[in-house]
GUROMI-761717 format. One line per 8 residues: their letters; for each residue x, y, z of C-alpha. Coordinates in nm, 4 decimals, padded with zeros to 6 digits. Layout:
! GUROMI-761717
A	X,Y,Z | ... $
***
This chain:
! GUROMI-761717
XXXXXXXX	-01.0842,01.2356,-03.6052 | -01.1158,00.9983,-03.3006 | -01.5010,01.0167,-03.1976 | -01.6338,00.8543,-02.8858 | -02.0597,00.8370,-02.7715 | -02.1251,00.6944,-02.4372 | -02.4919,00.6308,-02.4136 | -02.7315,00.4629,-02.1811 $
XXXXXXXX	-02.5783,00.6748,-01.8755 | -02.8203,00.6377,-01.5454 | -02.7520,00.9419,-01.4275 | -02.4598,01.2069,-01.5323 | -02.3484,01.4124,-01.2246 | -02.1158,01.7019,-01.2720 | -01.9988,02.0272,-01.0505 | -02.0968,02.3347,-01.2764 $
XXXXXXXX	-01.8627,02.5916,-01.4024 | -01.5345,02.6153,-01.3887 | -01.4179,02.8420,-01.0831 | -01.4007,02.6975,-00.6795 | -01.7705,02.7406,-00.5559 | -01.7827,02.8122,-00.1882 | -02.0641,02.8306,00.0614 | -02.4348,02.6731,-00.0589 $
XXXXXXXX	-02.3042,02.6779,-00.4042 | -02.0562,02.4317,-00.3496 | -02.3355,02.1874,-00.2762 | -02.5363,02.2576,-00.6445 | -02.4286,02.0356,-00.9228 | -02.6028,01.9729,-01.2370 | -02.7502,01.5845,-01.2965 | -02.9004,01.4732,-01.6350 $
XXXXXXXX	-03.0616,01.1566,-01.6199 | -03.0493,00.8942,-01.8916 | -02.7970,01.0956,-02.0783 | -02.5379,01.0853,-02.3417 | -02.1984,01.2503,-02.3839 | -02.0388,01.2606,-02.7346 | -01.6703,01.3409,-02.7194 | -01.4505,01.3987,-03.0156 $
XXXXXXXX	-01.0685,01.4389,-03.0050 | -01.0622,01.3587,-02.6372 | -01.2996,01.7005,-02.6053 | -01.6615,01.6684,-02.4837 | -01.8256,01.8718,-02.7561 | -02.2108,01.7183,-02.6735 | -02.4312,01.6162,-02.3710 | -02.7925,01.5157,-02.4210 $
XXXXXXXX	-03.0600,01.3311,-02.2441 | -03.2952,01.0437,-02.4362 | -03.2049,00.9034,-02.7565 | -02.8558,00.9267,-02.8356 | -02.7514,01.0695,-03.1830 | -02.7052,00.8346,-03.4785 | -02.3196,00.7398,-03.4662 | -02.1507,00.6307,-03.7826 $
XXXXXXXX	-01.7582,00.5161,-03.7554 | -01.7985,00.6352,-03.3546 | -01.6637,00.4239,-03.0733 | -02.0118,00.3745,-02.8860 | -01.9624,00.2680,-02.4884 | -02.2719,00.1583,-02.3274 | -02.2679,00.2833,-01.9422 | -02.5002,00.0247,-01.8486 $
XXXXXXXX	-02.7169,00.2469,-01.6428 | -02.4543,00.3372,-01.4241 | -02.3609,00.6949,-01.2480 | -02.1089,00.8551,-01.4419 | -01.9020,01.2255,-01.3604 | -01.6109,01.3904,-01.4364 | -01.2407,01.2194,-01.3642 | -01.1652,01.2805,-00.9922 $
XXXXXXXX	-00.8708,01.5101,-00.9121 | -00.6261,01.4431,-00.6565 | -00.4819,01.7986,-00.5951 | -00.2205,01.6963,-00.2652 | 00.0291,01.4213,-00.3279 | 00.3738,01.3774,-00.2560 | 00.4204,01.1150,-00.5279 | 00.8106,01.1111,-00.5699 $
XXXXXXXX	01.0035,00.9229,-00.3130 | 01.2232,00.6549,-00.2130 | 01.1545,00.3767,00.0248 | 00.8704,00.3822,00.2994 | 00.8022,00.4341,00.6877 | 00.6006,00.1439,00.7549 | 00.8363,00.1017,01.0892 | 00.7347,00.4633,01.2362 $
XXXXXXXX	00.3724,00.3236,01.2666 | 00.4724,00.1124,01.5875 | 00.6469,00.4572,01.7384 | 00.3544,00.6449,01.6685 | 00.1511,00.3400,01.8552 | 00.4077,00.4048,02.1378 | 00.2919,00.7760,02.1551 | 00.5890,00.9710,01.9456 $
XXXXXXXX	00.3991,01.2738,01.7829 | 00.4726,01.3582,01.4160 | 00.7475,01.6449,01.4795 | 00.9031,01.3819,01.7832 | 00.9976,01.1723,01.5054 | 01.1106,01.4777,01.2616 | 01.2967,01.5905,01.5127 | 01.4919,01.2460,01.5747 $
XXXXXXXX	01.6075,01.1979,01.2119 | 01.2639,01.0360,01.0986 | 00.9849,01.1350,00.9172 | 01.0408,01.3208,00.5918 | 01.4168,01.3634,00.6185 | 01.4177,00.9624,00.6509 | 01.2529,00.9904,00.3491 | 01.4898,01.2281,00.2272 $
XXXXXXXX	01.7635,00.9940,00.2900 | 01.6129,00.6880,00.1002 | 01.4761,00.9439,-00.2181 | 01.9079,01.0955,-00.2546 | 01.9679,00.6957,-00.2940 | 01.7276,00.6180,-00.5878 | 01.7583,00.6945,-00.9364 | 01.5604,00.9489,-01.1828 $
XXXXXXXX	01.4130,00.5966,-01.3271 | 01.3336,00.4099,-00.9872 | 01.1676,00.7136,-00.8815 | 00.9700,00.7402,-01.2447 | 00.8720,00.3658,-01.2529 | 00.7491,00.3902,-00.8143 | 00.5470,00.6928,-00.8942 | 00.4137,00.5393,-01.2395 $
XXXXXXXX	00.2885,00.2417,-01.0721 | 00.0933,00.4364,-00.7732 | -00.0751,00.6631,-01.0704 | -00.1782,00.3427,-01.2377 | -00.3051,00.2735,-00.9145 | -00.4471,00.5977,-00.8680 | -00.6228,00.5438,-01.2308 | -00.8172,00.2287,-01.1121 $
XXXXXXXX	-00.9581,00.4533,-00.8623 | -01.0892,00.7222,-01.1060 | -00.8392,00.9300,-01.0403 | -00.7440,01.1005,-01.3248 | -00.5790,01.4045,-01.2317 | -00.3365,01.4403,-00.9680 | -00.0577,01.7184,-00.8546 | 00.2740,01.6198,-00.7531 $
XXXXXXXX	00.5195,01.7599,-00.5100 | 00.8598,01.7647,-00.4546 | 01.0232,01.7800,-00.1473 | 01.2121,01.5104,-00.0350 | 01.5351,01.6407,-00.1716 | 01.5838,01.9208,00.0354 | 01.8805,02.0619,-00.2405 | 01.8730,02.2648,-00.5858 $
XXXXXXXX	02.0016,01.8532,-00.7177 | 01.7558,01.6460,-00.5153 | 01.4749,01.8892,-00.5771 | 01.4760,01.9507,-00.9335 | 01.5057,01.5842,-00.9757 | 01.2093,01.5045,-00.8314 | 01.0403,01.7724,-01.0394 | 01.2194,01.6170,-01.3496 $
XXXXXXXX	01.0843,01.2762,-01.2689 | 00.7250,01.4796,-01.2525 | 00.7763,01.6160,-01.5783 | 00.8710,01.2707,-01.7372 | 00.5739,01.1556,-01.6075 | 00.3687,01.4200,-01.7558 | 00.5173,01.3706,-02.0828 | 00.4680,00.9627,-02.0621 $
XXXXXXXX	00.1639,00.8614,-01.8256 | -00.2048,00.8899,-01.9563 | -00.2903,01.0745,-01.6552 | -00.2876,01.4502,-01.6340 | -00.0024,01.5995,-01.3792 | 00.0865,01.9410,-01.1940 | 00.3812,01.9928,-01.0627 | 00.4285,02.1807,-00.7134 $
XXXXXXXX	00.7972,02.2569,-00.6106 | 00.8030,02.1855,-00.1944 | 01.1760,02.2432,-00.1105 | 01.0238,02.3751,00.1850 | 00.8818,02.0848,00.3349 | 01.1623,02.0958,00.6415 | 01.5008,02.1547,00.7101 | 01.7846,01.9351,00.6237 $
XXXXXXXX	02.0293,01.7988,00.8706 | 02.3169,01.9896,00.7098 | 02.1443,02.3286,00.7736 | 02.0258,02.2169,01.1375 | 02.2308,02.5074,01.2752 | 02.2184,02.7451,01.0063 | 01.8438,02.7927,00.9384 | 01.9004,03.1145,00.7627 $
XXXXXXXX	02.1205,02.9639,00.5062 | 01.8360,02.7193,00.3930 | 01.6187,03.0114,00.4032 | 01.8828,03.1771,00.1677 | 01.9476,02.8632,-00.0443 | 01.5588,02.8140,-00.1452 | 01.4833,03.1773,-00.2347 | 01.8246,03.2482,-00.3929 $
XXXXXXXX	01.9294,02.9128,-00.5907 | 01.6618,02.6470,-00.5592 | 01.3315,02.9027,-00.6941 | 01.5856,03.1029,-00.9718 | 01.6749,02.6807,-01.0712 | 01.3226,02.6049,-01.1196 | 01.1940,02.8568,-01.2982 | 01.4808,02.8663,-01.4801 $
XXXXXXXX	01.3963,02.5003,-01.6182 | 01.0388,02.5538,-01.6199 | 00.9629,02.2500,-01.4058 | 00.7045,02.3450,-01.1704 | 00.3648,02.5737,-01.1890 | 00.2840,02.6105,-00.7796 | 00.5351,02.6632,-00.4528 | 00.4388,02.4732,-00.1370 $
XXXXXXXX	00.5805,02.5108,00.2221 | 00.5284,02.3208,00.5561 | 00.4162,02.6168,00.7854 | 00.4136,02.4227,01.1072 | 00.5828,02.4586,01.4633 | 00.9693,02.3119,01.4148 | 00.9669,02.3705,01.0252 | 00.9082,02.6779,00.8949 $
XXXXXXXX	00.7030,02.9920,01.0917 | 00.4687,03.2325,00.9155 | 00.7509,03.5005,00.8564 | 00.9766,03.2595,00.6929 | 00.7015,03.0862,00.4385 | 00.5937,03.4292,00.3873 | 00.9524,03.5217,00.2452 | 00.9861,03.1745,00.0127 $
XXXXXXXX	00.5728,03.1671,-00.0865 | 00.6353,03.5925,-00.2276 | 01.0109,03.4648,-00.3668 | 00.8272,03.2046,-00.5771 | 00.5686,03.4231,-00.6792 | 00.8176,03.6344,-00.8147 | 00.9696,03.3411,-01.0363 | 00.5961,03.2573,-01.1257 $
XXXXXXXX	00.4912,02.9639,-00.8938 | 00.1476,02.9979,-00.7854 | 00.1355,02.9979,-00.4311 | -00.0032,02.6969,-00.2039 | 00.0761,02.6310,00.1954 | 00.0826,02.3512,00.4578 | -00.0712,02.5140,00.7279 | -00.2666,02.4712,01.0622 $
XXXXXXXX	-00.1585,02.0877,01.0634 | -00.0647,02.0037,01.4212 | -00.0364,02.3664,01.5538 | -00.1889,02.6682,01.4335 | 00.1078,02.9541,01.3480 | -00.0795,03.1746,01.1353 | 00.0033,02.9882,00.8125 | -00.3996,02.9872,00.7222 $
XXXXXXXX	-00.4406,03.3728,00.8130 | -00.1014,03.3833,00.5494 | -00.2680,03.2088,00.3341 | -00.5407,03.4356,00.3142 | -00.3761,03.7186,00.3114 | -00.1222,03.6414,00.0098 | -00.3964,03.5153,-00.1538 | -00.2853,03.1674,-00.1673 $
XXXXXXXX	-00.4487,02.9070,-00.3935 | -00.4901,02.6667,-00.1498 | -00.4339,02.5787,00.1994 | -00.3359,02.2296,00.3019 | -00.4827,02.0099,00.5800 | -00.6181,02.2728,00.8338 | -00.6709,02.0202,01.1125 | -00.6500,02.3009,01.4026 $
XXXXXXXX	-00.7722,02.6090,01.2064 | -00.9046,02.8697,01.3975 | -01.1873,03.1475,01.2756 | -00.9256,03.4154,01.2407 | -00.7559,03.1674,00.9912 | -01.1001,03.0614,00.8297 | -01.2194,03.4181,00.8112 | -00.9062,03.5125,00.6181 $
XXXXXXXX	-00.8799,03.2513,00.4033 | -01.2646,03.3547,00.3518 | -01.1432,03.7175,00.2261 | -00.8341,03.6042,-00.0025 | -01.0777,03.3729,-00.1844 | -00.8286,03.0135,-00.1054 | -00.9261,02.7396,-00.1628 | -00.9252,02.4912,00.2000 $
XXXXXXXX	-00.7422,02.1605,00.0678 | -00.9112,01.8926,00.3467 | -00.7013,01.5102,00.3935 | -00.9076,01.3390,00.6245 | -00.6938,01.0154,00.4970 | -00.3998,01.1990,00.6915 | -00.6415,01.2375,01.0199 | -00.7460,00.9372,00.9719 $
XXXXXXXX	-00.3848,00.7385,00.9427 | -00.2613,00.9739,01.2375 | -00.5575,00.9066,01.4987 | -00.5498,01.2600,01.4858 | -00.9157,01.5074,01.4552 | -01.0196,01.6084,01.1432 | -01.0643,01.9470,00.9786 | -01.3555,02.1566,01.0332 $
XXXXXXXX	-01.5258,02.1592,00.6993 | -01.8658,02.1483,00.7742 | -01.7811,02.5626,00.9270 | -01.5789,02.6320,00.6529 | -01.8568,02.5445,00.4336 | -02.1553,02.6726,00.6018 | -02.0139,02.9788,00.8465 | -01.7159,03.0889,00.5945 $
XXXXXXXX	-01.8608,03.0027,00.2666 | -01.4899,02.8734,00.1507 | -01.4098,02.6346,-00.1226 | -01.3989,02.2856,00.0239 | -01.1478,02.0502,-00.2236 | -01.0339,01.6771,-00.0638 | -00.7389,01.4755,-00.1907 | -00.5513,01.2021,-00.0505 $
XXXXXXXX	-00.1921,01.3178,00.0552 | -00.0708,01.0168,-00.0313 | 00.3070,01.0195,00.1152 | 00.5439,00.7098,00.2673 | 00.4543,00.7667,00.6421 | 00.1674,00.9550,00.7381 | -00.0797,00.8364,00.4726 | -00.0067,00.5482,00.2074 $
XXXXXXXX	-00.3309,00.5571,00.0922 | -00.4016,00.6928,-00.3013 | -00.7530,00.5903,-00.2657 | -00.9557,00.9047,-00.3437 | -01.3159,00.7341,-00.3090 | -01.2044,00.6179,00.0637 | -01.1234,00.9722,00.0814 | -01.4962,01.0712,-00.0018 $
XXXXXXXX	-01.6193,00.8133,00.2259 | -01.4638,00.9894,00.5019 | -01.5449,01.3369,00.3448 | -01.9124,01.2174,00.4314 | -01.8810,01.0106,00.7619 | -01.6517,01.2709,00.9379 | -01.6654,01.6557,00.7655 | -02.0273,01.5312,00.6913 $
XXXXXXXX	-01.9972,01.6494,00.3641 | -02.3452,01.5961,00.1052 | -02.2838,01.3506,-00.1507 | -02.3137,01.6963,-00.4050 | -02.0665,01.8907,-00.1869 | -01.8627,01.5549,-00.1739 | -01.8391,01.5484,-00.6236 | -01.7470,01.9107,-00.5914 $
XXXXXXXX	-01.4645,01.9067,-00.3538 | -01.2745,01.6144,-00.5791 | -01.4017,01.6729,-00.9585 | -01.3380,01.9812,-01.2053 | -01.6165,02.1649,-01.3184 | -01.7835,02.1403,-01.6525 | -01.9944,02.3893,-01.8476 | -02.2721,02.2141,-01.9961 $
XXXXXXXX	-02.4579,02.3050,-02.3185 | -02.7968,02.0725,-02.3481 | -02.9405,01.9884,-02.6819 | -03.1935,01.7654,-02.6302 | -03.4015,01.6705,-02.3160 | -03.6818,01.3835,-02.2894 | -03.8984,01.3307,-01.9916 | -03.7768,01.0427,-01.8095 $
XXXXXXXX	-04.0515,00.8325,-01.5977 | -03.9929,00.5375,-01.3925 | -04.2330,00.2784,-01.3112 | -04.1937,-00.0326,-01.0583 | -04.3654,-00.3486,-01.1403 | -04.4154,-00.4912,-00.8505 | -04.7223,-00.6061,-00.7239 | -04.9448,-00.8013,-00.4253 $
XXXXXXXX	-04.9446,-01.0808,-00.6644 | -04.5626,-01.1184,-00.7236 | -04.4979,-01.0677,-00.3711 | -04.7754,-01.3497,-00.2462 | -04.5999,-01.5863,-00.4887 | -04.2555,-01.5226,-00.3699 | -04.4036,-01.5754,-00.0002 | -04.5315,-01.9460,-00.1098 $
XXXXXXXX	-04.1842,-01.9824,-00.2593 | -04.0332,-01.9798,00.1048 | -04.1606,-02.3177,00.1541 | -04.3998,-02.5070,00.3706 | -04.1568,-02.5373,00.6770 | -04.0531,-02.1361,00.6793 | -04.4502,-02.0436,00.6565 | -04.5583,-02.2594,00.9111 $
XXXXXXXX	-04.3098,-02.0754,01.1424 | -04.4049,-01.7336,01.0103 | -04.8292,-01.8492,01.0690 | -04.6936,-02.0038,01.3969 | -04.5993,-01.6354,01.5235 | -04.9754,-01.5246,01.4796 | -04.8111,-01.1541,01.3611 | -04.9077,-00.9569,01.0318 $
XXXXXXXX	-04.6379,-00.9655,00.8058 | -04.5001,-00.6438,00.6073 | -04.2920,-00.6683,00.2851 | -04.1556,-00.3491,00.1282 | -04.0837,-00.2600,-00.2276 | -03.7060,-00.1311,-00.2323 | -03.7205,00.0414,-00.5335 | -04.1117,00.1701,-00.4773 $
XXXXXXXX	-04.1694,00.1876,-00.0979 | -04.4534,00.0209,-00.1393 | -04.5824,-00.1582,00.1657 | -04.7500,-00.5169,00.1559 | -04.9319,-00.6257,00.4659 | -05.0484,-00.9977,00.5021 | -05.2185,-01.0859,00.8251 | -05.2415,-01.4213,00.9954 $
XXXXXXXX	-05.4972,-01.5616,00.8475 | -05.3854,-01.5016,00.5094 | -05.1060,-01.6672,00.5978 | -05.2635,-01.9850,00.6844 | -05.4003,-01.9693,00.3117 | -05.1187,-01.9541,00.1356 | -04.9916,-02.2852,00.3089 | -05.3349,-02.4313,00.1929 $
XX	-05.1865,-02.3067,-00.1858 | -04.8593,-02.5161,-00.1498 $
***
């Protein structure tokens, strides 16, 4: 039996229970100081604060002190493709809007292009190096779409390469099938054929190979309309994909007020949501699946989740949608950072929207005091450690001097003429 203690954790900071927490809720997290977490066969079976049980044949890691929570989870990426768009940043500089360049050829059916050309194993060994990546970043869960096939082949190899990569990497992996994430040039006149192909061949395909668990599409103006994601998110259901949605990106088309209404797990993005969209996401109990990265790469605004939070009281999640063009970033802590700078998100809020749950059974608590050790002694002596020169220019000002305790707040005043004393100490 493989048994694990980490001990001498600063603080242990966790989202509680299991299920999405919405509203006030969402900001209420349980935190343990000075705890312990004993884990055996990869399962945490005990959390304690103070003295950690006596461990014989255990694999002890110290913590150092440190803040330590649950693997982040990175619930949006579109991990499996071929080549990059590095050269659509200087059209986008230029002005061209996202669906300009989709509508040229660029975008995600460049993309497309570039994933047809690579192999099952150069996609597996790109995507195993950005989760390594990803891993060095805490992530440690992470879903991964499809979607840049665009046919029953292309697709299901993509979700192939996912399923490899489940099988093989140390991190864990859902799979979300996305053959909906635009229309291919060979169906540019014959929308309804698409329509036809992903409901009738590509869905019965992927549930007959059992290669997916959720079904995404790109509601958005010039991809697919409410109607028609309506059809293939209720088509998937039926071949048991869980359904998530795209929506509300650039242009809002009713793909949130779907979203709601389906019951969706999640919507994606959300830039432009309006209330009606909010308010029925708010009744179907989805999830709203924020990627300020995405604003953030596109100059674009960013989602309202300080009103979905506080007006709406819906589940806030963040993740990175990492992709080739619109955001190459897999960084999920810059993605917090921005959760707090620009949905001004709480720190609390902030662990909940990127970290599962945990339901946490206490054995043993101790009181935990802290006590600072500074004084107007050590502080007078690290003033005459400054040096003659540097106090004779701090005297020379004539101005009482304040010194504060960072860990304390603990204010020391000394006024001119105690100043002038200490020089006589030196």
């Amino acid at each position: 039996m493989k048994r694990t203690l980490i001990t001498n954790i600063g603080m242990l900071a966790t989202p509680q229970g299991t299920s999405a927490r919405g509203g006030r809720a969402q900001g209420e997290i349980c935190i343990l100081k000075n705890a312990w977490i004993f884990i055996e066969n990869d399962v945490i079976a005990q959390v304690g604060t103070g003295t950690a049980p006596a461990a014989v044949g255990v694999q002890i890691i110290n913590a150092g002190g440190k803040l330590v929570t649950p693997g982040l989870v990175d619930a949006h990426t579109h991990l499996i493709f071929g080549g990059w768009r590095q050269n659509e940043l200087a059209l986008k500089l230029h002005g061209a809007g996202y669906l300009d360049i989709l509508a040229a050829g660029g975008g995600i059916l460049s993309t497309m292009r570039a994933t047809k050309a690579a192999s099952e194993e150069q996609l597996e060994a790109k995507a195993s190096a950005a989760l390594d990546e990803m891993l060095r970043f805490g992530t440690t869960t992470a879903e991964a779409k499809s979607g840049y096939g665009l046919s029953t082949e292309e697709e299901c190899k993509a979700l192939r390469v996912i399923g490899n990569l489940q099988k093989h990497h140390v991190m864990d992996i859902a799979a979300t099938f996305m053959g909906a994430h635009a229309v291919p040039e060979t169906y540019r006149d014959n929308r309804q054929g698409y329509l036809d192909l992903l409901c009738e061949e590509m869905l019965p395909a992927v549930q007959e190979q059992g290669i997916a668990e959720f079904c995404d599409v790109f509601c958005e103006k010039g991809v697919f309309s409410a109607e028609e994601s309506r059809r293939i998110l209720l088509t998937g259901r039926q071949y048991g994909l869980l359904p998530k949605i795209h929506a509300d990106e650039i242009e809002a088309i009713g793909g949130s007020e779907l979203a709601g209404e389906i019951g969706a797990v999640s919507a994606e993005h959300l830039i432009v949501i309006d209330d009606a969209g909010m308010a029925s996401m708010a009744r179907g109990g989805t999830i709203a699946m924020c990627l300020p990265a995405t604003s953030f790469y596109l100059g674009a605004t960013f989602a309202p989740a300080r009103r979905m939070i506080d007006e709406f009281e819906i589940p806030v999640a963040m993740a990175s949608d990492f992709n080739p063009g619109s955001c190459p970033s897999l960084n999920l802590q810059f993605v917090m950072n921005l959760g707090y700078l620009k949905y001004r998100m709480t720190p609390e809020e902030i662990l909940t929207a990127v970290c599962p749950g945990m339901k946490l059974k206490v054995l043993e608590t101790t009181e935990v005091s802290y006590r600072c050790y500074c004084s107007r002694e050590r502080v007078k002596g690290a003033l005459i450690s400054l040096g003659k020169k540097e106090l004779e220019e701090i005297a020379a000002e004539g101005e009482t001097v304040h010194i504060g305790c960072q860990f304390c707040d603990a204010d020391y005043q000394f006024g001119p003429e105690e100043i002038q004393n200490l020089l006589l100490e030196i």
